[in-house]
C-alpha positions in Angstrom: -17.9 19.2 4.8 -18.3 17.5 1.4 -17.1 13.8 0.1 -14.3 15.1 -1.6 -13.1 17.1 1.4 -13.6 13.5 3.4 -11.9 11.3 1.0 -9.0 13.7 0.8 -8.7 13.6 4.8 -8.4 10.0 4.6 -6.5 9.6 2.7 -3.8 12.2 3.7 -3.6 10.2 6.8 -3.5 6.8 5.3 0.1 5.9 6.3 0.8 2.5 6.8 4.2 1.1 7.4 5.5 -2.2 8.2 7.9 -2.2 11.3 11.3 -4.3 11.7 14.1 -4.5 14.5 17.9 -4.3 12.9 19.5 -4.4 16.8 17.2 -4.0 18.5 15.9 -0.7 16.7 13.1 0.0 15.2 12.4 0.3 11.4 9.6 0.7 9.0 9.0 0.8 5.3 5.8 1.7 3.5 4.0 -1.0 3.5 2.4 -0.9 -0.4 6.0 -1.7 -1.1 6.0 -5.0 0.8 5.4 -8.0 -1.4 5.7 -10.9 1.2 7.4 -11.9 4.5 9.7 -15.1 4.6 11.4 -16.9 7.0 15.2 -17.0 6.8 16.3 -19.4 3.7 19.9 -20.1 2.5 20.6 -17.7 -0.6 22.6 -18.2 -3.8 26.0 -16.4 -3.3 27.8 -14.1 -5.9 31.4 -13.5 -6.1 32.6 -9.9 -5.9 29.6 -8.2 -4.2 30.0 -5.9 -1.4 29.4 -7.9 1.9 25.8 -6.3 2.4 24.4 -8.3 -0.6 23.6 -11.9 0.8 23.4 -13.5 -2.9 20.5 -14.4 -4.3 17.0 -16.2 -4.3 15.0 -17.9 -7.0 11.6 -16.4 -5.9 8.8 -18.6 -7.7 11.0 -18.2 -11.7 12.2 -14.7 -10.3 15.9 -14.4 -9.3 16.0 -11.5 -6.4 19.6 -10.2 -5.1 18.8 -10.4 -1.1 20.3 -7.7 0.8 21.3 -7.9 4.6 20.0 -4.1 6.2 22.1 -4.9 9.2 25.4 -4.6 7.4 23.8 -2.3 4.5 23.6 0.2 7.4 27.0 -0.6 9.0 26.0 -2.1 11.6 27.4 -5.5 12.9 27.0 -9.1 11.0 25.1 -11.6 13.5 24.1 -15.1 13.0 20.6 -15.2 11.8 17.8 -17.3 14.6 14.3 -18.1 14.0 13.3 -14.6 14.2 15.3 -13.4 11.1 13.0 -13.0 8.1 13.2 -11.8 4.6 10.8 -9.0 3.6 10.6 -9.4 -0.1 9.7 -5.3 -1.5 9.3 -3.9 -4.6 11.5 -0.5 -5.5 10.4 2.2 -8.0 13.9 3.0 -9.6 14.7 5.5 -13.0 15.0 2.0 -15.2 11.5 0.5 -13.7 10.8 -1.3 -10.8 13.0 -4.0 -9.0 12.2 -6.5 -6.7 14.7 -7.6 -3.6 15.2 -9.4 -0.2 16.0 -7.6 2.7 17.2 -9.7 6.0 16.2 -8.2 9.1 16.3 -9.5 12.5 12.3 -9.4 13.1 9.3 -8.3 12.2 7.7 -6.4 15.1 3.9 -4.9 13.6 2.1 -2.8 10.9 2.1 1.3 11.9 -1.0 3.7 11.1 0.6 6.8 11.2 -1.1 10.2 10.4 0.3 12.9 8.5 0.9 15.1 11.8 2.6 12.3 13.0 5.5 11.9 10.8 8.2 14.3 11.6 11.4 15.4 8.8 14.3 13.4 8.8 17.1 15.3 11.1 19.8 17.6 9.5 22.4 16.1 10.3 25.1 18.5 8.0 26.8 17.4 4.9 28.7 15.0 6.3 25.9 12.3 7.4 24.2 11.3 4.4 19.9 11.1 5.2 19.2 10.6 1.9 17.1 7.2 3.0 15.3 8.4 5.1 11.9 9.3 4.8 11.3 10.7 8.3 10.7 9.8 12.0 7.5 8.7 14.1 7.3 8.3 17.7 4.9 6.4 19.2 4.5 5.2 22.9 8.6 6.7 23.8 9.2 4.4 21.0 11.4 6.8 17.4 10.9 4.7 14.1 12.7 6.0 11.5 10.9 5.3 8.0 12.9 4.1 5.5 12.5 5.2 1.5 12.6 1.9 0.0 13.3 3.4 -3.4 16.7 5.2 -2.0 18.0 2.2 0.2 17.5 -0.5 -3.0 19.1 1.5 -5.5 21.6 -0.2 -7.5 23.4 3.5 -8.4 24.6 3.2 -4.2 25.6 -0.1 -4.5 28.0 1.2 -7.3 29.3 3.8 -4.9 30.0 1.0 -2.6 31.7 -1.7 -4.5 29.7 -3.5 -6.6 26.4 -4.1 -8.3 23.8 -6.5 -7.6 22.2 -7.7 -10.4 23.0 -6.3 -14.1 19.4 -5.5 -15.5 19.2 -8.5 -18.1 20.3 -7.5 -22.0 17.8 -7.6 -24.9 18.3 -9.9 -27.1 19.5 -9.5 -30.5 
């Protein structure tokens, strides 16, 4: 086998995601999208978002819109403990990319997952959007569903829902 056949092994089955409980369930985003991990900190509310959108945080001159992934995916609003973190990660979206805060209960570990690992997303008919989902891994008993960072930050679904977070600043005349 050649270098180039090596390298391109690698790196097919260089998936590393980092893993997050939202109710006890597991989670996990690529991990070249994570910017930092920060402990739970009071945010900057906005009037007239939708409820999922905590407010915002000044993040060293940046101004972030924070979003809580518990009540993004419907689930149930809890009061956040020493455990709750904000994973600070960076989107690739059609106007360039876009930093945000997602609240999660905890961060659990970092994933390797290879290539043959990762199963499809389900089909789960046209009713049940899966549009954020990247796909599935099960390890040790244990599904993880990977997340598509790009698809669960996008502004365009936070339209859908009620509001926007942030308007993209105007240039100035």
């Amino acid at each position: 086998m050649n270098q180039a056949n090596i390298n391109v092994r690698l790196k097919q089955s260089d998936n590393q995601y980092l893993c997050f409980l939202l109710n006890d369930e597991a989670y996990a985003i690529d991990i070249l999208s994570v910017r930092e991990i920060r402990g739970w900190e009071a945010v900057r509310a906005l009037p007239a978002m939708p409820g999922f959108v905590k407010g915002v945080l000044d993040l060293r001159g940046s101004i972030i819109p924070v979003i809580d992934l518990r009540l993004r995916f419907g689930q149930e609003q809890v009061e956040y403990t020493e455990t709750t973190v904000i994973i600070v990660v960076r989107a690739e979206l059609e106007e360039g990319s876009r930093t945000f805060g997602a609240v999660v209960d905890s961060v659990s570990d970092v994933l390797d997952a290879h290539d043959h690992e990762i199963m499809p997303s389900p089909d789960l008919g046209g009713s049940v959007d899966t549009c954020y989902l990247q796909g599935m891994v099960s390890i040790d008993g244990r599904m993880i569903v990977l997340l598509d960072v790009d698809k669960v930050f996008n502004p365009k679904e936070f339209e859908a829902l009620g509001g926007l977070v942030v308007p993209p600043r105007q240039a100035e005349a």
